[in-house]
C-alpha positions in Angstrom: 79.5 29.5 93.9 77.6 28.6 90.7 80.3 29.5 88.8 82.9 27.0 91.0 80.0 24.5 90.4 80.4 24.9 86.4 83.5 23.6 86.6 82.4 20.1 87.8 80.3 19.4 84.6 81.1 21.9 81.9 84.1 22.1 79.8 86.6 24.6 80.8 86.9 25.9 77.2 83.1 26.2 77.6 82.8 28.0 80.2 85.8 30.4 79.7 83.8 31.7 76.7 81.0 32.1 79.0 82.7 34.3 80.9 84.3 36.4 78.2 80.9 36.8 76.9 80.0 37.7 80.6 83.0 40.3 80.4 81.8 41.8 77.3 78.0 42.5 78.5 79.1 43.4 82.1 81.0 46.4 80.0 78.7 47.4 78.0 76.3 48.1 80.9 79.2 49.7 82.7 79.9 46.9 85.5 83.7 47.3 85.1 84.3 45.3 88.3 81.9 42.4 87.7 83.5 42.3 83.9 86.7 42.5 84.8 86.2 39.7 87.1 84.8 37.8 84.3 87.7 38.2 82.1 90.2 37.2 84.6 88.5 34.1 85.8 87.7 33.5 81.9 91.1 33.8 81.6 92.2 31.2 84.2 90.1 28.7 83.1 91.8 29.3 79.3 95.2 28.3 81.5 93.2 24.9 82.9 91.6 24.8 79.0 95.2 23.8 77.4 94.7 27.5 75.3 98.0 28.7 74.3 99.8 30.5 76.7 100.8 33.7 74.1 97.4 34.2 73.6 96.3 34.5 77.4 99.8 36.3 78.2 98.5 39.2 75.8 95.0 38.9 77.2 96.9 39.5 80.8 98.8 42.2 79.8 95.5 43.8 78.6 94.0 43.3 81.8 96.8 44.4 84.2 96.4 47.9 82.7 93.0 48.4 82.5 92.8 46.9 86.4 95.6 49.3 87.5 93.6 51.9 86.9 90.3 50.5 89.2 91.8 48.7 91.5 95.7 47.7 91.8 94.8 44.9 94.4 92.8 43.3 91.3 95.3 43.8 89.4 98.3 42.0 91.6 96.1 39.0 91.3 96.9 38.7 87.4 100.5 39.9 87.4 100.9 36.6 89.7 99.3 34.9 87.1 101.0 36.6 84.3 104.4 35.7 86.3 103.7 31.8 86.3 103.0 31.8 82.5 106.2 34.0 81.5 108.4 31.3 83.8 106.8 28.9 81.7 107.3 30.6 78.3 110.8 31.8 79.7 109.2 35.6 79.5 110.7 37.0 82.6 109.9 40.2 82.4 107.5 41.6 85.2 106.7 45.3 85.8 106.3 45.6 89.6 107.5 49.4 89.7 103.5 50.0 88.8 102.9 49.2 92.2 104.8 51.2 93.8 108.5 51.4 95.2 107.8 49.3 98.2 106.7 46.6 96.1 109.5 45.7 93.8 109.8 42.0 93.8 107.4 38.8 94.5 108.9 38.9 97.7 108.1 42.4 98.5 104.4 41.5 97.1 104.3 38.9 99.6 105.4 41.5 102.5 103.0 44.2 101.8 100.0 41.4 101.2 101.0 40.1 104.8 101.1 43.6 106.7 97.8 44.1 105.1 96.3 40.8 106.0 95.3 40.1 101.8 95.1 36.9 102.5 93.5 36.2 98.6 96.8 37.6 97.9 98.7 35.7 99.6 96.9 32.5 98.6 97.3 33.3 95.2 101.0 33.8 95.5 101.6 30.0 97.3 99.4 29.1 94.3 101.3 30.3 92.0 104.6 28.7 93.6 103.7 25.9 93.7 102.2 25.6 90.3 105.7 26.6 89.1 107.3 24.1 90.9 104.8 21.4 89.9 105.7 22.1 86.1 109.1 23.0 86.7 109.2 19.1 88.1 110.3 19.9 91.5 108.0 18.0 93.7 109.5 18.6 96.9 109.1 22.8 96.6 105.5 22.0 95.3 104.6 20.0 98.6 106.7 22.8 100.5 104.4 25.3 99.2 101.4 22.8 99.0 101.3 22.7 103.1 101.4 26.7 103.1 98.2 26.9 101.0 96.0 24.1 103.3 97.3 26.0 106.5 95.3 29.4 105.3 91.8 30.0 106.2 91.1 30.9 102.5 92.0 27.5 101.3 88.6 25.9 103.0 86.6 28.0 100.3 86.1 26.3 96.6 88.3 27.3 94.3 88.9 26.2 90.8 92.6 26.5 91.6 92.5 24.0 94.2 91.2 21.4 92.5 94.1 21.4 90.3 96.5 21.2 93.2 94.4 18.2 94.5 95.2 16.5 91.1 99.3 17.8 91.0 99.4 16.3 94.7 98.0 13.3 93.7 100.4 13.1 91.5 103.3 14.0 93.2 102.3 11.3 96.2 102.5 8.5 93.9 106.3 10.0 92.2 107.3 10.6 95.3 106.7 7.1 97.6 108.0 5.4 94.4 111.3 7.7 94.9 111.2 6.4 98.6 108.8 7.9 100.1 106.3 6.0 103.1 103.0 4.5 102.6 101.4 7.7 103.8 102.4 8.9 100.4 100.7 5.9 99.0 97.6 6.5 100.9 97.3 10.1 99.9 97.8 8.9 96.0 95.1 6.7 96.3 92.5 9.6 98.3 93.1 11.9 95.2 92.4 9.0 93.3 89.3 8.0 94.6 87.7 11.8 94.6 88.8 11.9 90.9 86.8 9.1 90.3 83.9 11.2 91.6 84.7 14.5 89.7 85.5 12.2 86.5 81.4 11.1 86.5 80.3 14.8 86.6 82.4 16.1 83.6 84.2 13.3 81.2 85.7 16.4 79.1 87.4 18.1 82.5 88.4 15.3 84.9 88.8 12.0 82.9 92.4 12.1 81.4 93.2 13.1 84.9 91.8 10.2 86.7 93.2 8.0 84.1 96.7 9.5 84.7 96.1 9.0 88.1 95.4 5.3 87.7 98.5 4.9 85.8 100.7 6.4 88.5 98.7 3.9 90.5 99.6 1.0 89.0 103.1 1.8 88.4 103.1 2.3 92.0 102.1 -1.0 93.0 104.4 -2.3 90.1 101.8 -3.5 87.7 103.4 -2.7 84.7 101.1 -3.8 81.8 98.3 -1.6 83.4 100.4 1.3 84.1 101.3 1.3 80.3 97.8 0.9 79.4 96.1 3.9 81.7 99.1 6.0 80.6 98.3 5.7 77.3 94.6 6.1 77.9 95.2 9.3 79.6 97.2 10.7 76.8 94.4 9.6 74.4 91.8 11.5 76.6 93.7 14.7 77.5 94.5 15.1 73.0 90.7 14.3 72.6 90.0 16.7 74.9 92.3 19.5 73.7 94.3 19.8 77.0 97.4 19.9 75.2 99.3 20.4 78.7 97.8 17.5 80.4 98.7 15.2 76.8 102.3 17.0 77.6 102.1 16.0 81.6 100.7 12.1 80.6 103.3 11.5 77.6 106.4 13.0 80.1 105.4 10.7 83.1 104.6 7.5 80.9 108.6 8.6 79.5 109.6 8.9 83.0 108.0 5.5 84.1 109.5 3.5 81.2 112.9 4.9 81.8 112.5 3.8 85.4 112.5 0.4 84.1 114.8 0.2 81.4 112.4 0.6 78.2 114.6 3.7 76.8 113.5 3.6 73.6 110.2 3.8 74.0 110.9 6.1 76.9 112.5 8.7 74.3 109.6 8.5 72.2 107.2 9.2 74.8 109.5 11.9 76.1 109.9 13.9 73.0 105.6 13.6 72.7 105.9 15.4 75.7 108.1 18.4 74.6 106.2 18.4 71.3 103.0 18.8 73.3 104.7 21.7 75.7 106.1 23.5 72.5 102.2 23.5 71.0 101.1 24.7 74.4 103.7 27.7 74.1 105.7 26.3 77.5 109.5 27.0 75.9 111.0 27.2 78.9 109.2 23.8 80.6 109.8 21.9 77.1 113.8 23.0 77.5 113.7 21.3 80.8 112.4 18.0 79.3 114.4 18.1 76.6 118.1 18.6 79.1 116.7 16.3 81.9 116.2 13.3 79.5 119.1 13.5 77.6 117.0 13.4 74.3 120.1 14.4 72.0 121.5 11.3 73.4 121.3 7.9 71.7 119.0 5.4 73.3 122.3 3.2 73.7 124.2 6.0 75.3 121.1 6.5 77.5 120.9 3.0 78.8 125.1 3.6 79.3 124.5 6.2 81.8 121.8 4.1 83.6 124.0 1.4 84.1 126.8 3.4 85.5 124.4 5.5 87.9 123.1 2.3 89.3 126.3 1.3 89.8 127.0 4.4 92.0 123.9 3.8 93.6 
């Protein structure tokens, strides 16, 4: 619980040190469970840090063996870890024959945690789906498996990983209702909103590029332009202060998506090709690909506003 509490007022980079350091005295007094625990939640708050995802990728690898050999239900924790960081480096390779020949697959992983009734397991796999389809961009799987988190009994205990898929489905409320979506949509933007305004006066360095992105899909929301461009660029400021490179990634590719939205392409390009820069430094190839094909950012900004005009005219 104290260590959940942390996360409200110390900086994640902080704190996964702590916990490394944790790791290191927890082995040399022979607590291999408690240190290995250390070093994987050390590890997960280097993934919320912005730390480059080759470094903790090794780290996991690391881990995975020396769990397998205590406790391979530990060790299934990290490989679904280790599996959303190689889909975002576009490393796909996963070795699930350690587990076993019944367990060959995610799918199979999710099987055998059911039959067993794992349901941290389980939790952790809808976690780690829907965090892939947040960064992956597809908002409509991420609520999909957004609803199949909050409907397990786990999901009522603090987490460090849910408060992250509080701020995503923030987020994804206030893209989604200005894609068409009701006012409910609306309303659940501006609950996130409001309890990241809370979190955001416990810990400036964790929460306050978040709450300012927040704001920004806020505004756009309601159509208040000048705002939107000015919390958007706030948030980007805050998250590179900060050293979340991710979350300066996430802020520069929304701000690109928003002015796109409304015909400022040039600008929108800029912002867009911030973002990819920001993915590349945070080691996500295979999410900075994806920016780079859905924008079109070979295209000229004249070509680009071209195939605008002729999609609204479908439309």
């Amino acid at each position: 619980c104290t260590y959940y509490l942390n996360v409200y007022y110390y900086p994640f980079k902080e704190l996964s040190l702590r916990q490394l350091k944790l790791y290191h005295r927890c082995m040399a007094l022979g607590e291999l469970e408690g240190g290995l625990y250390a070093l994987r939640y050390s590890l997960e708050l280097s993934f919320y840090g912005g730390v480059k995802l080759s470094i903790i990728m090794n780290s996991m690898e690391e881990l995975i063996e020396t769990s397998m050999k205590h406790s391979k239900e530990g060790a299934k924790l990290i490989l679904l870890s280790k599996i959303l960081i190689g889909g975002l480096v576009n490393d796909s390779a996963v070795a699930f024959h350690d587990f076993g020949g019944v367990i060959y697959d995610e799918h199979s992983l999710l099987i055998d945690a059911q039959v067993k009734k794992n349901f941290q397991l389980i939790e952790k796999i809808h976690v780690k789906r829907f965090n892939s389809a947040f960064w992956m961009g597809d908002y409509t799987e991420a609520s999909k498996w957004s609803r199949a988190i909050l409907a397990l009994p786990s999901s009522k205990m603090p987490k460090i990983h849910l408060i992250f898929h509080t701020f995503y489905m923030g987020l994804i409320a206030f893209q989604l209702f200005r894609d068409g979506g009701g006012e409910d949509l609306l309303d659940e933007g501006k609950q996130v909103l409001k309890k990241m305004r809370i979190w955001s006066s416990c810990s400036t360095a964790n929460f306050f590029n978040k709450l300012l992105l927040l704001e920004a899909e806020h505004h756009a929301s309601m159509s208040n332009i000048h705002a939107a461009k000015a919390a958007f660029e706030a948030s980007v400021r805050s998250a590179r202060n900060h050293g979340l490179v991710q979350e300066q990634g996430l802020a520069c590719e929304l701000y690109g998506k928003f002015l796109s939205s409304i015909i400022e392409i040039d600008e929108a390009l800029c912002w867009l090709k911030c973002a990819h820069a920001c993915y590349m430094q945070w080691g996500a190839v295979a999410k900075a690909d994806k920016v780079w094909k859905d924008h079109n950012l070979d295209v000229s900004p004249d070509a680009q506003i071209g195939q605008l005009a002729k999609k609204h005219g479908r439309e």
